[in-house]
DRENTORKOL-3810 file (N, C-alpha, C; in nm, 4 decimals):
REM DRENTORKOL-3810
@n.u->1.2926; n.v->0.9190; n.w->0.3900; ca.u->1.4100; ca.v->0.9140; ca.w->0.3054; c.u->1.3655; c.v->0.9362; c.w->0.1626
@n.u->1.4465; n.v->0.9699; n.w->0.0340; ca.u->1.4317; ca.v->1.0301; ca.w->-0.0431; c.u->1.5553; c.v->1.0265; c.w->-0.1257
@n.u->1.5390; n.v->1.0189; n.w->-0.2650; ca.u->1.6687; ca.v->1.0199; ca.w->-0.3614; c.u->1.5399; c.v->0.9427; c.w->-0.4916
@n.u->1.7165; n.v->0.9165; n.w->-0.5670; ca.u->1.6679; ca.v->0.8790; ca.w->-0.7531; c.u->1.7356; c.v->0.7782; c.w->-0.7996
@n.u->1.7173; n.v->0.7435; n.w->-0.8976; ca.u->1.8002; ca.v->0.6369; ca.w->-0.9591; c.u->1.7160; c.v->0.6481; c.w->-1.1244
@n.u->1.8542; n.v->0.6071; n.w->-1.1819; ca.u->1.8118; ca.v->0.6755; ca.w->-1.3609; c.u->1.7625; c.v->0.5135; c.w->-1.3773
@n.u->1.6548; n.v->0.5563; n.w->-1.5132; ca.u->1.5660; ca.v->0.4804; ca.w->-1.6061; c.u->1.5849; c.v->0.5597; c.w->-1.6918
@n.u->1.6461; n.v->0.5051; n.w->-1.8182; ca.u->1.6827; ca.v->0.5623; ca.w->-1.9572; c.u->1.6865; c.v->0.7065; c.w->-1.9431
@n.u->1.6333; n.v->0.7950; n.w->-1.9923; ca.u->1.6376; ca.v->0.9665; ca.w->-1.9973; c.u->1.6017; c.v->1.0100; c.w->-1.8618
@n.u->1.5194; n.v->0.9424; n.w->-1.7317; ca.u->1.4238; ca.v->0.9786; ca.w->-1.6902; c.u->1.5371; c.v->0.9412; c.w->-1.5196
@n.u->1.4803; n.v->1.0211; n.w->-1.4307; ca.u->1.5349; ca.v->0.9871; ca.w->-1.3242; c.u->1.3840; c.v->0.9065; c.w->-1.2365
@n.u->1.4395; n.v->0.8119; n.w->-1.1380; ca.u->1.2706; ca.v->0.7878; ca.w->-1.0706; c.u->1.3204; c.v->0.7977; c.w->-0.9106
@n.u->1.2092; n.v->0.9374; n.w->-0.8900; ca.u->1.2460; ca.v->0.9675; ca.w->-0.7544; c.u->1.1284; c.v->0.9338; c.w->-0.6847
@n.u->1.1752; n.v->0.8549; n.w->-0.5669; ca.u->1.1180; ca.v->0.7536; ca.w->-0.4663; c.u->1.1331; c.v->0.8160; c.w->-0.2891
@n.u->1.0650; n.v->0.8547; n.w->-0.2227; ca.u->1.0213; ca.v->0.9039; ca.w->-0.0895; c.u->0.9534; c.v->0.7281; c.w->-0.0879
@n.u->1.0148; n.v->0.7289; n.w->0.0938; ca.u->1.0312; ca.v->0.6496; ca.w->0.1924; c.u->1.0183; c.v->0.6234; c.w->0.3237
@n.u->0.9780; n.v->0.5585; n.w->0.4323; ca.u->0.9465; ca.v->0.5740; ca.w->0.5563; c.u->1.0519; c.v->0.4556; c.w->0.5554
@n.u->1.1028; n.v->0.4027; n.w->0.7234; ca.u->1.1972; ca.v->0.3017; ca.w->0.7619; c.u->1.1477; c.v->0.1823; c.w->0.7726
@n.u->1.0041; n.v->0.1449; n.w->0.7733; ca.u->0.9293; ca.v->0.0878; ca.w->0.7407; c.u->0.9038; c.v->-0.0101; c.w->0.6072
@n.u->0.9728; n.v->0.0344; n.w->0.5288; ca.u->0.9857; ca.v->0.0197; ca.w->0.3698; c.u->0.8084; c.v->0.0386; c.w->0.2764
@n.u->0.7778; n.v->0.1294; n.w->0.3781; ca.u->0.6453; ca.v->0.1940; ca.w->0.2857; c.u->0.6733; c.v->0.3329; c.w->0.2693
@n.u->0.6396; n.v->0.2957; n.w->0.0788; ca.u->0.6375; ca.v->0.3850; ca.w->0.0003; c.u->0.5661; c.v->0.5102; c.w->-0.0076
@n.u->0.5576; n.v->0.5924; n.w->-0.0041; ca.u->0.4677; ca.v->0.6842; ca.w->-0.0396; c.u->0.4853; c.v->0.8058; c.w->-0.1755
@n.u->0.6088; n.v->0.7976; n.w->-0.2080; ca.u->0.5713; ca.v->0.8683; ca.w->-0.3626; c.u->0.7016; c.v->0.8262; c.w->-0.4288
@n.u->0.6460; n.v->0.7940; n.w->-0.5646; ca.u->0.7199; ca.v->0.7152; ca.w->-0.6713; c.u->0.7176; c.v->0.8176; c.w->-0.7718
@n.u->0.8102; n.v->0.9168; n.w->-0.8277; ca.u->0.7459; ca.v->0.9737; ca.w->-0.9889; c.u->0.9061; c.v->0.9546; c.w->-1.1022
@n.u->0.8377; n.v->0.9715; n.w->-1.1890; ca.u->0.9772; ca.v->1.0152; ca.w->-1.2948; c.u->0.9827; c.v->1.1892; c.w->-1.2986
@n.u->1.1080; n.v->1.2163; n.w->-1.3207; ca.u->1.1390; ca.v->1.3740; ca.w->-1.2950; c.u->1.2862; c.v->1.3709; c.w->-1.4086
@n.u->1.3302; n.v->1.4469; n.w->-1.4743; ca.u->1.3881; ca.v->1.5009; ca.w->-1.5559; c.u->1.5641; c.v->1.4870; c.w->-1.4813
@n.u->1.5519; n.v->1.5348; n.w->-1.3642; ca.u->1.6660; ca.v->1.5924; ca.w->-1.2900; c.u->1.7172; c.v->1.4879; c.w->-1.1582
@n.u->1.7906; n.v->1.4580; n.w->-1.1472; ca.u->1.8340; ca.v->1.3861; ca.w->-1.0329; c.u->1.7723; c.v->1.4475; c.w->-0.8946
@n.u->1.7502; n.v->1.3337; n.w->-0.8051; ca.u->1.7322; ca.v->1.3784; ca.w->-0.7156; c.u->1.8508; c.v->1.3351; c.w->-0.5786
@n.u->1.9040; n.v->1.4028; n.w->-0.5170; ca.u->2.0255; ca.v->1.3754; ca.w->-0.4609; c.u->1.9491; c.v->1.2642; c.w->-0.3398
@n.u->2.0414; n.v->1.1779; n.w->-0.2640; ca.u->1.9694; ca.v->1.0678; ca.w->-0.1906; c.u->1.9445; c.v->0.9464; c.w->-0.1985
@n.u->1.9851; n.v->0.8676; n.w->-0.1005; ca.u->1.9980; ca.v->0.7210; ca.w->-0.1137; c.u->1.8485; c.v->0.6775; c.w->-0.2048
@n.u->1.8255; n.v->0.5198; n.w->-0.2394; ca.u->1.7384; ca.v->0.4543; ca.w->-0.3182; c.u->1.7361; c.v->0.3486; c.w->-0.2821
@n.u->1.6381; n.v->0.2955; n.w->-0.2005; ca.u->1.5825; ca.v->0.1416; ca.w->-0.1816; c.u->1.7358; c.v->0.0336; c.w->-0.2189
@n.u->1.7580; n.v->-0.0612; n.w->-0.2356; ca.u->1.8601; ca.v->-0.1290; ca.w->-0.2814; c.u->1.7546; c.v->-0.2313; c.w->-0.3774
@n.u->1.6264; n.v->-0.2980; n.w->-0.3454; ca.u->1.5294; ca.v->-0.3604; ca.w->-0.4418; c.u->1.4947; c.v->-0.2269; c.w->-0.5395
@n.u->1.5145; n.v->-0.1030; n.w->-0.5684; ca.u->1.4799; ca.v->-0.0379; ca.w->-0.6364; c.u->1.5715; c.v->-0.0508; c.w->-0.7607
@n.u->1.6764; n.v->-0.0378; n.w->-0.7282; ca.u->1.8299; ca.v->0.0146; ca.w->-0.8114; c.u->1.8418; c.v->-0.1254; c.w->-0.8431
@n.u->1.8245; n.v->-0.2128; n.w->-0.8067; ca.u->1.8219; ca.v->-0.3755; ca.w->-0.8634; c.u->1.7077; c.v->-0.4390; c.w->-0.9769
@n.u->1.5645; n.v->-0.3746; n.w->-0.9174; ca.u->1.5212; ca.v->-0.3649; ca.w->-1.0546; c.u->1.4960; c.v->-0.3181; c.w->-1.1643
@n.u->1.5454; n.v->-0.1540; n.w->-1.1375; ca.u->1.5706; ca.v->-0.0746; ca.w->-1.2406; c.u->1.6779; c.v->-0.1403; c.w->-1.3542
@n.u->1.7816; n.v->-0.2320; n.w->-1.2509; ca.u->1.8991; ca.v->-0.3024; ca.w->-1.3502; c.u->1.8883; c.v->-0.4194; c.w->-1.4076
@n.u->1.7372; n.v->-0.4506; n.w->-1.3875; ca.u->1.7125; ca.v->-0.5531; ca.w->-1.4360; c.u->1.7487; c.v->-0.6752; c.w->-1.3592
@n.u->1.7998; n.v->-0.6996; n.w->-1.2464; ca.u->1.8464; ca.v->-0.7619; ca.w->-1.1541; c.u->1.7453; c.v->-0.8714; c.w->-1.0473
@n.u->1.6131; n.v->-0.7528; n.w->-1.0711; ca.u->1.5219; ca.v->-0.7968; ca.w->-1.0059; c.u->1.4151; c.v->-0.8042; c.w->-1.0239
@n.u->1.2955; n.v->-0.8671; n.w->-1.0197; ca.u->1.1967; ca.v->-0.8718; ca.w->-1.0887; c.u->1.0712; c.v->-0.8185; c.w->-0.9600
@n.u->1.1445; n.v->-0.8355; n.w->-0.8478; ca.u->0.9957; ca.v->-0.7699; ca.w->-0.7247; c.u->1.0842; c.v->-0.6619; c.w->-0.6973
@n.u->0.9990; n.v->-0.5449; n.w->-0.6524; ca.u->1.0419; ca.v->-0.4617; ca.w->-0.5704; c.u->1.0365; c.v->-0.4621; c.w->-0.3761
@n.u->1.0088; n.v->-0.5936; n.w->-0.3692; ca.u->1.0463; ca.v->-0.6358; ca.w->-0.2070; c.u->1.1608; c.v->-0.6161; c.w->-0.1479
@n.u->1.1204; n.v->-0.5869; n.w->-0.0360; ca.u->1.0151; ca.v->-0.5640; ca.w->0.0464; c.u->0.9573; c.v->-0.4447; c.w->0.1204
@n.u->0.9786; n.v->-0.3284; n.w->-0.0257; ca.u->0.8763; ca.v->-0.2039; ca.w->-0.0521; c.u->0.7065; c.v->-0.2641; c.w->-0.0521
@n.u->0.6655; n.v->-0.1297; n.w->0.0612; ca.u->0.4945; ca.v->-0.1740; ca.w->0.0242; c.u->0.4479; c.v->-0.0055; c.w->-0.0445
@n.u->0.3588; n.v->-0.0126; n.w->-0.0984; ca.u->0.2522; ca.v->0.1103; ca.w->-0.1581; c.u->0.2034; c.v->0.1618; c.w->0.0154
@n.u->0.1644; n.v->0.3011; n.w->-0.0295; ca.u->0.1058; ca.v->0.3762; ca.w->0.0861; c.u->-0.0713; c.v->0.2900; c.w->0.0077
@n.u->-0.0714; n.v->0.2826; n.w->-0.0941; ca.u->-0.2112; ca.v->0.2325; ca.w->-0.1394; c.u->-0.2539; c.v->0.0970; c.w->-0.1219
@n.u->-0.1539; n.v->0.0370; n.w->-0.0725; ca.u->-0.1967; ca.v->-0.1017; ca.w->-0.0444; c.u->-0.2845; c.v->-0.1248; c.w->0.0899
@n.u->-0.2701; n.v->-0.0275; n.w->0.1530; ca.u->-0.3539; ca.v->-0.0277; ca.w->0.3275; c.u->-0.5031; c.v->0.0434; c.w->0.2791
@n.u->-0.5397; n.v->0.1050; n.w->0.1704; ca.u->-0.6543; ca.v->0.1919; ca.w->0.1460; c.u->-0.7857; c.v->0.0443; c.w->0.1342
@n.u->-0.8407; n.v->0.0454; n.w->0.1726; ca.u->-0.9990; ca.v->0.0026; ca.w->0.1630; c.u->-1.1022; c.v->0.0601; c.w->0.0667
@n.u->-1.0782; n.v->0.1378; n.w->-0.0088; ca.u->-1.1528; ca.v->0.1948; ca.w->-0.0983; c.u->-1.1771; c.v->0.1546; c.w->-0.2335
@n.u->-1.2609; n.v->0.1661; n.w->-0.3225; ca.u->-1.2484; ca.v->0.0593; ca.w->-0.4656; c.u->-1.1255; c.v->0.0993; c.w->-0.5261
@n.u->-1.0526; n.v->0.1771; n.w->-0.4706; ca.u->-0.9062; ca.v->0.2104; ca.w->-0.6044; c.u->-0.8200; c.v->0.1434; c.w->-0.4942
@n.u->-0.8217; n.v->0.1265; n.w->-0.3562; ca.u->-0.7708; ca.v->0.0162; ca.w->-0.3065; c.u->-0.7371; c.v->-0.1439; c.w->-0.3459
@n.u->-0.8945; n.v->-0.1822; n.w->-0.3649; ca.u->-0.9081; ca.v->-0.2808; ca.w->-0.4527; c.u->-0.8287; c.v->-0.2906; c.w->-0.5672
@n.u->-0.8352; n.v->-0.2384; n.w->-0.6176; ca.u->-0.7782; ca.v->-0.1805; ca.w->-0.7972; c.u->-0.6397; c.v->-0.2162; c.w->-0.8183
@n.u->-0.5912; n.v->-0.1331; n.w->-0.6638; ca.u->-0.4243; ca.v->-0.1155; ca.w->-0.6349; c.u->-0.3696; c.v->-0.2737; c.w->-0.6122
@n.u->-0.4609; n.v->-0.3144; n.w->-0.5386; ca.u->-0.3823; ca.v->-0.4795; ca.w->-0.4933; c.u->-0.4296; c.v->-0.5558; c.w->-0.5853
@n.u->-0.5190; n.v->-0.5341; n.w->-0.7146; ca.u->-0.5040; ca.v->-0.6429; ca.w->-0.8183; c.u->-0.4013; c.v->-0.6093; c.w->-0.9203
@n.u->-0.3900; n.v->-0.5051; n.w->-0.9276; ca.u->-0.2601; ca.v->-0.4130; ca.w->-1.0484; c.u->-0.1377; c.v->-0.4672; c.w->-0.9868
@n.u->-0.1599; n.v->-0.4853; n.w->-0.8413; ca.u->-0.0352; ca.v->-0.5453; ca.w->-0.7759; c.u->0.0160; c.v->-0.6922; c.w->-0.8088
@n.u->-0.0948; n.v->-0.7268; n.w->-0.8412; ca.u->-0.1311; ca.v->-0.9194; ca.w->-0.8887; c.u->-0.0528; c.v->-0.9366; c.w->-0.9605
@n.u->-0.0545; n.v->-0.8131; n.w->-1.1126; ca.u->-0.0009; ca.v->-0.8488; ca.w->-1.2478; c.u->0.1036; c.v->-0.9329; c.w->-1.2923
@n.u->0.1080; n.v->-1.0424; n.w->-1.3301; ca.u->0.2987; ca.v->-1.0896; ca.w->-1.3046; c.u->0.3931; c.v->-0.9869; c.w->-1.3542
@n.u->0.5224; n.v->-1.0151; n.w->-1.3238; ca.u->0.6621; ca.v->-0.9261; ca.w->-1.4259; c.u->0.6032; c.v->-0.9438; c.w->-1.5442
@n.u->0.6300; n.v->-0.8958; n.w->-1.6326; ca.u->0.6026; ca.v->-0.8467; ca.w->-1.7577; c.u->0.4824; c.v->-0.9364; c.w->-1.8667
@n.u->0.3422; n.v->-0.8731; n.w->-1.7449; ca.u->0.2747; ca.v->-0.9729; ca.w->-1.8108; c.u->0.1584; c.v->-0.8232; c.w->-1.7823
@n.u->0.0561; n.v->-0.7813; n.w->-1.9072; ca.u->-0.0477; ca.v->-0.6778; ca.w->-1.8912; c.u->-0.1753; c.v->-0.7516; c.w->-1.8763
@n.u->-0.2391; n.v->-0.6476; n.w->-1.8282; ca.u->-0.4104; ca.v->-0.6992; ca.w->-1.8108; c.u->-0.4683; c.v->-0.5248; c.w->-1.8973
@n.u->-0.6402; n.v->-0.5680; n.w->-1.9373; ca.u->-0.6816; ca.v->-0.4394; ca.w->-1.9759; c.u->-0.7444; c.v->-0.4127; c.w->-1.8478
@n.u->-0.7756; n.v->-0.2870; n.w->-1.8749; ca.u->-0.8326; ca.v->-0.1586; ca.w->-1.7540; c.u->-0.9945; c.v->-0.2672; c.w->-1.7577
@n.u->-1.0636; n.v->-0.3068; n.w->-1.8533; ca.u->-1.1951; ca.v->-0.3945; ca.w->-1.8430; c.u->-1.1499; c.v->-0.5241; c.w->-1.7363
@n.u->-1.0508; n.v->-0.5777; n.w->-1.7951; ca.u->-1.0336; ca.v->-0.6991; ca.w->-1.7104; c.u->-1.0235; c.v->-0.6854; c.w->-1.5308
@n.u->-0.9365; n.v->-0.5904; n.w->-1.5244; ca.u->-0.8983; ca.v->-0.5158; ca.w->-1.3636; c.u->-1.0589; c.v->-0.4847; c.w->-1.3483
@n.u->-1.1420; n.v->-0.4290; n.w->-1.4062; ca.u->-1.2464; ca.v->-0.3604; ca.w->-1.3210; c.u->-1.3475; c.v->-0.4683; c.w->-1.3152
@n.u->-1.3388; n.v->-0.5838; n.w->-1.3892; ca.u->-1.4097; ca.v->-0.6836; ca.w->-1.4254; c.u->-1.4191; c.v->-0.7867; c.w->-1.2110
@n.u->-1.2982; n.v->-0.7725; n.w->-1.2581; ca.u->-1.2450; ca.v->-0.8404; ca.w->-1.1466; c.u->-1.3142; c.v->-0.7844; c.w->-0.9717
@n.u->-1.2746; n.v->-0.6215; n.w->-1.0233; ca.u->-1.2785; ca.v->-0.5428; ca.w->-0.8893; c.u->-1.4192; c.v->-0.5186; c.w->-0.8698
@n.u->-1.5050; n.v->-0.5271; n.w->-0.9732; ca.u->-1.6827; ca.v->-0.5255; ca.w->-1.0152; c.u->-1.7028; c.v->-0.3691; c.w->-1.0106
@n.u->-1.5943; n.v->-0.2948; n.w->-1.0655; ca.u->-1.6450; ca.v->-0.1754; ca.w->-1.1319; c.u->-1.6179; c.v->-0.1612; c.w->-1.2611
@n.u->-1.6162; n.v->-0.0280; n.w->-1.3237; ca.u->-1.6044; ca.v->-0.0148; ca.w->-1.4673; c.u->-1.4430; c.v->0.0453; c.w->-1.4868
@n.u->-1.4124; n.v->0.0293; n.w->-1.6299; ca.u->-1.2756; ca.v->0.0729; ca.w->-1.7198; c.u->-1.2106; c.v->0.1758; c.w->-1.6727
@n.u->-1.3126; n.v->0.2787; n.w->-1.6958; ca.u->-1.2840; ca.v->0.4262; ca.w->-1.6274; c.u->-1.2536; c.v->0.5005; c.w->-1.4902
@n.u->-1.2879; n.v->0.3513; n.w->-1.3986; ca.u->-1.2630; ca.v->0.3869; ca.w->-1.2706; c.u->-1.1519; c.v->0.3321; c.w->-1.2461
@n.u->-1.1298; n.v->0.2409; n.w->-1.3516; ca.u->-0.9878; ca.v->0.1506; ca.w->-1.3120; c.u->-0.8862; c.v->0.3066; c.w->-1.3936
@n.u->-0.9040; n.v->0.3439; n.w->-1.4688; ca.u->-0.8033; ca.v->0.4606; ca.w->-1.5473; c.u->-0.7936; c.v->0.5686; c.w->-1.4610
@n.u->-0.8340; n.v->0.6432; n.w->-1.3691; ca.u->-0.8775; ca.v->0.6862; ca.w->-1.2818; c.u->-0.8012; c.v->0.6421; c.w->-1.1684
@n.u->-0.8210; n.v->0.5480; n.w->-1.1232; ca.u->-0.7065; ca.v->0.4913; ca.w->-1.0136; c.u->-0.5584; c.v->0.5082; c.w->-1.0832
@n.u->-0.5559; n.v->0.4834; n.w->-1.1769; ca.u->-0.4032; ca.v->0.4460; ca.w->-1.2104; c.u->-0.3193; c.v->0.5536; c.w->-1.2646
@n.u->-0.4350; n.v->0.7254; n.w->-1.2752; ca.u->-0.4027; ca.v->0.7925; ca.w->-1.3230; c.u->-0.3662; c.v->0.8696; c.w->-1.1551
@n.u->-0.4309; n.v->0.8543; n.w->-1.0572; ca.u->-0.3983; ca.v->0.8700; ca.w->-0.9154; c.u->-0.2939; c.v->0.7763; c.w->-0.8576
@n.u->-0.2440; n.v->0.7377; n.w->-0.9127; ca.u->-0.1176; ca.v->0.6209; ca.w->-0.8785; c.u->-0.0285; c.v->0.7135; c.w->-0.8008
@n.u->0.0178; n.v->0.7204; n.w->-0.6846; ca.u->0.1072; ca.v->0.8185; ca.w->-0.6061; c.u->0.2340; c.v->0.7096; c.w->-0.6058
@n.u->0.2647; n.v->0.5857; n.w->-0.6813; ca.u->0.3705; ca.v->0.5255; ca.w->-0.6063; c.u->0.4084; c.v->0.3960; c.w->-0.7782
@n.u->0.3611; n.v->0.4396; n.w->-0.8903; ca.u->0.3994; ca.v->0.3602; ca.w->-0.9712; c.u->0.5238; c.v->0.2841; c.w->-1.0217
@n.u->0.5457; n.v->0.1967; n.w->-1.0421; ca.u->0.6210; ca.v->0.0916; ca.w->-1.0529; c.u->0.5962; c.v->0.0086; c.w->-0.9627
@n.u->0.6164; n.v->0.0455; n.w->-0.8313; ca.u->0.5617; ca.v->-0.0545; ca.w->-0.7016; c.u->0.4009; c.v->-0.1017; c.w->-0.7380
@n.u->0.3344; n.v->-0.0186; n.w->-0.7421; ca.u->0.1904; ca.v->-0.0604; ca.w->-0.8258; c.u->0.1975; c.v->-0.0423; c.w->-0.9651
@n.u->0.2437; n.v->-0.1270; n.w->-1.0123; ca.u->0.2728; ca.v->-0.1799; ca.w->-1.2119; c.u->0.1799; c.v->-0.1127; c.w->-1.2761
@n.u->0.1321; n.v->0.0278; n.w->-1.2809; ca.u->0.0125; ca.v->0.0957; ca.w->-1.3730; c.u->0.0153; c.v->0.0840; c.w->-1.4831
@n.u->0.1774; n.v->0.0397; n.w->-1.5300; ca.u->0.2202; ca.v->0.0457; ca.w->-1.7100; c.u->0.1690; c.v->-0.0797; c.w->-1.7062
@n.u->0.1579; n.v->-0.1667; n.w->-1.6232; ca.u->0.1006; ca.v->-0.3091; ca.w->-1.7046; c.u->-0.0443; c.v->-0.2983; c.w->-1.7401
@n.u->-0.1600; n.v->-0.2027; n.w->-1.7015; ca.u->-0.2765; ca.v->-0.2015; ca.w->-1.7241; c.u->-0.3127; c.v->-0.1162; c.w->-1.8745
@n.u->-0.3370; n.v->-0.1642; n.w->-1.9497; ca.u->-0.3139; ca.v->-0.0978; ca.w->-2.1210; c.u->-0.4863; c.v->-0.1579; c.w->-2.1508
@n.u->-0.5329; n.v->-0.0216; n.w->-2.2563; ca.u->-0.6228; ca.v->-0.0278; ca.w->-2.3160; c.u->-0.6246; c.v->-0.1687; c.w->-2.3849
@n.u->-0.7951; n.v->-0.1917; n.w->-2.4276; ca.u->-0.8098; ca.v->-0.3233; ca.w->-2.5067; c.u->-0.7370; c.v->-0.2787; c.w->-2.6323
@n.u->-0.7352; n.v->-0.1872; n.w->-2.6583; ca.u->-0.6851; ca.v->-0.1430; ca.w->-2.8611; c.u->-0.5723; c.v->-0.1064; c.w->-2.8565
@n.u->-0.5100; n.v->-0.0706; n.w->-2.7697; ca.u->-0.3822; ca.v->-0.0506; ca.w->-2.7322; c.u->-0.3255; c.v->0.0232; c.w->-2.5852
@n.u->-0.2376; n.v->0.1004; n.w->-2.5704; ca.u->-0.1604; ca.v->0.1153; ca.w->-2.4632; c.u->-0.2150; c.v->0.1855; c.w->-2.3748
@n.u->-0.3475; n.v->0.2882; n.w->-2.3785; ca.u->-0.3850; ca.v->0.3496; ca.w->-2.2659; c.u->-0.3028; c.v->0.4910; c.w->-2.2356
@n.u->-0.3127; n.v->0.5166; n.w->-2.1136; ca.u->-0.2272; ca.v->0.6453; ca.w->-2.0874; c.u->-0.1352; c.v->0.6131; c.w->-1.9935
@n.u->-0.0252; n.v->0.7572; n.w->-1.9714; ca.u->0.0451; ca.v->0.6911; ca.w->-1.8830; c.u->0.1375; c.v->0.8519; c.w->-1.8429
@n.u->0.1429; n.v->0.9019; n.w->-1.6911; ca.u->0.1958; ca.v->0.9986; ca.w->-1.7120; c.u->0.3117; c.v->1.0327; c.w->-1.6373
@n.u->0.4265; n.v->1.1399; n.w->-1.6808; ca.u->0.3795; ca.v->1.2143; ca.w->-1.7091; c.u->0.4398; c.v->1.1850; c.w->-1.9096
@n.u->0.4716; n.v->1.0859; n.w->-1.9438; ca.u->0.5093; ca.v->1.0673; ca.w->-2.0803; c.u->0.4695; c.v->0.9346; c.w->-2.0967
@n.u->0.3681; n.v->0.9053; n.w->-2.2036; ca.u->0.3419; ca.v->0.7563; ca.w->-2.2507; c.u->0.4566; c.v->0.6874; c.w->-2.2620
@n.u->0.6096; n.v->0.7332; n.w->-2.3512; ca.u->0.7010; ca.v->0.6456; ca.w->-2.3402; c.u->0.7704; c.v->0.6000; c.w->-2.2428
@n.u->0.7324; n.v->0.6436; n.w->-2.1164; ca.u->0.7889; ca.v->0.5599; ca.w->-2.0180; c.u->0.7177; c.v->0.4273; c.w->-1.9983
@n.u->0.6225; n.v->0.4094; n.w->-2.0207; ca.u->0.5072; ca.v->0.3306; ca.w->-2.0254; c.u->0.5707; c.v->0.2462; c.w->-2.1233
@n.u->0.5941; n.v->0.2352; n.w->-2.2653; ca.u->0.6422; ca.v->0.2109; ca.w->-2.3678; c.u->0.7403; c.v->0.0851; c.w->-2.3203
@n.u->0.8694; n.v->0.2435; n.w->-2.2586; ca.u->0.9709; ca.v->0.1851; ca.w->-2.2180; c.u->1.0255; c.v->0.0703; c.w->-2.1073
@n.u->0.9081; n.v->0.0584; n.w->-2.0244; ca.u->0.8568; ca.v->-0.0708; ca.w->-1.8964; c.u->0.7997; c.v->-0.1405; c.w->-1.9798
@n.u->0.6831; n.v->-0.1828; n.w->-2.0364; ca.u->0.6745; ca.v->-0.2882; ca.w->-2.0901; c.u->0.7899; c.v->-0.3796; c.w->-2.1638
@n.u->0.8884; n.v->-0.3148; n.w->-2.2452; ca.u->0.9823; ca.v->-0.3207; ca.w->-2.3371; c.u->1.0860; c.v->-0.3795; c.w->-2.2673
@n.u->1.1149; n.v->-0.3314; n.w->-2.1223; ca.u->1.2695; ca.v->-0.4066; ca.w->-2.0295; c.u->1.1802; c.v->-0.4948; c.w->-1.9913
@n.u->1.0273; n.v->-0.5277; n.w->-1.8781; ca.u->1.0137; ca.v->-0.6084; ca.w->-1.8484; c.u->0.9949; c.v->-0.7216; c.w->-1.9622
@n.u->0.9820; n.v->-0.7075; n.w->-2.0683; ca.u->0.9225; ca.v->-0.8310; ca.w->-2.1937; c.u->1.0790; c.v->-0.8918; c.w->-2.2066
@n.u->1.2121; n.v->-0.8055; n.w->-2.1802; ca.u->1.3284; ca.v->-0.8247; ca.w->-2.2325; c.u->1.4179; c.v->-0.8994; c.w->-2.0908
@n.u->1.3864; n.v->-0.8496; n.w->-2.0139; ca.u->1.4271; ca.v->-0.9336; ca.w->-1.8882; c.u->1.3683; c.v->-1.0658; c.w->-1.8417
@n.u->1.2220; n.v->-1.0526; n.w->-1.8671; ca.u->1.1508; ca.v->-1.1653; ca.w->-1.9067; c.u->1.1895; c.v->-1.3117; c.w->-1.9725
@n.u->1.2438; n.v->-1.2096; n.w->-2.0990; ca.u->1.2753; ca.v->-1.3579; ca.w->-2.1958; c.u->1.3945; c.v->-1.3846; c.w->-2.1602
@n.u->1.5008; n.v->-1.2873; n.w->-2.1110; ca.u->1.6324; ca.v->-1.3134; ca.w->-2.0593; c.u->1.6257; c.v->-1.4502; c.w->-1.9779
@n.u->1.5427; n.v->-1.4321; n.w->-1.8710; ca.u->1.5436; ca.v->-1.5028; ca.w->-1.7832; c.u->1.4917; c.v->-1.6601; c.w->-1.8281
@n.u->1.4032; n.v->-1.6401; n.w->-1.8779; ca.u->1.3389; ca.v->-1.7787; ca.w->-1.9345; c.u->1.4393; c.v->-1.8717; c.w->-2.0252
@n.u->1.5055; n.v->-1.8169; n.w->-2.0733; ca.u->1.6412; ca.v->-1.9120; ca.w->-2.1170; c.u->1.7167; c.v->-1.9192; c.w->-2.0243
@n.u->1.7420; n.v->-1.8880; n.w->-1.8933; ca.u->1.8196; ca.v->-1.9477; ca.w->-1.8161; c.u->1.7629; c.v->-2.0363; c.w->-1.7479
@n.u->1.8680; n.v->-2.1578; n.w->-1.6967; ca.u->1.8437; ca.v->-2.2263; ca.w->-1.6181; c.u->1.7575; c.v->-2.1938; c.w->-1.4883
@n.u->1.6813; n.v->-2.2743; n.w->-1.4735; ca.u->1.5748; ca.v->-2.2771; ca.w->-1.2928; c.u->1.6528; c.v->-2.1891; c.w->-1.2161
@n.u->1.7966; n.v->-2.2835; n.w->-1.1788; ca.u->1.8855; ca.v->-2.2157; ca.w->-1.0158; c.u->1.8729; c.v->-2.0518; c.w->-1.0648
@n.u->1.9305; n.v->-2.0675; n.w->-1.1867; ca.u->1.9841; ca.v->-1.9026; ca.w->-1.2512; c.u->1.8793; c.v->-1.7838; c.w->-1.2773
@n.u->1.7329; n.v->-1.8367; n.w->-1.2359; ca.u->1.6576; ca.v->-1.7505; ca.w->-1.2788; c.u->1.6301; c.v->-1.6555; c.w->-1.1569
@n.u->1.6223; n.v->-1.5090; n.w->-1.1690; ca.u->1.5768; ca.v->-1.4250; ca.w->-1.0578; c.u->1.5297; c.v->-1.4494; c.w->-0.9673
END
């Protein structure tokens, strides 16, 4: 299965098995005609803070960007780690963590915008401001939530 759902300028088109594993996540310019997850379109609206119970095609990989994938997965809602800290963790280096995340086939489900340079934001493709623009709703849905009451929170 296959379709889009808008994020500010950007459409994010999402391919699907019945399974609820993911296999390609991108931003694209143009709509893509086709249903969308229902945890997708909920957290695009801010509605939701997991994308459950979507999995990554990268979450089954065994390989060090495997690794990589299920700690990027760790990250809380709107909380970043640096590319040192992730590789710190995974016991490789920065560049292999940038590298994974620049091979990200399924982002948002694997939070790549939360992994930002020590000096600042890192890369992010195929436009840094989408990157920008996720940190910015999750920090804002974030604090939304934290002033609400326990029951009321996501």
């Amino acid at each position: 299965m296959e379709g889009s759902a808008k994020f500010g300028l950007w459409s994010v088109y999402i391919r699907w098995n019945s399974d609820n594993v993911v296999s390609r996540i991108r931003f694209v310019k143009q709509v893509v005609p086709g249903p969308v997850p229902l945890s997708l379109s909920q957290y695009l609206a801010g509605k939701k803070t997991s994308l459950s119970p979507l999995t990554s095609i990268h979450e089954l990989d065994e390989t060090t960007f495997g690794r990589i994938y299920r700690e990027v997965l760790a990250i809380p809602y709107g909380e970043t780690r640096t590319y040192g800290e992730i590789a710190k963790i995974v016991g490789t280096g920065p560049r292999v963590v940038g590298m994974a995340m620049k091979r990200n086939m399924t982002p948002i489900l694997i939070p790549c915008h939360r992994v930002v340079a020590v000096n600042g934001l890192g890369g992010y493709s195929p436009d840094i401001s989408i990157k920008k623009d996720l940190l910015a709703f999750e920090a804002r849905i974030r604090k939304k939530n934290s002033r609400k009451k326990p029951e009321q929170v996501i």
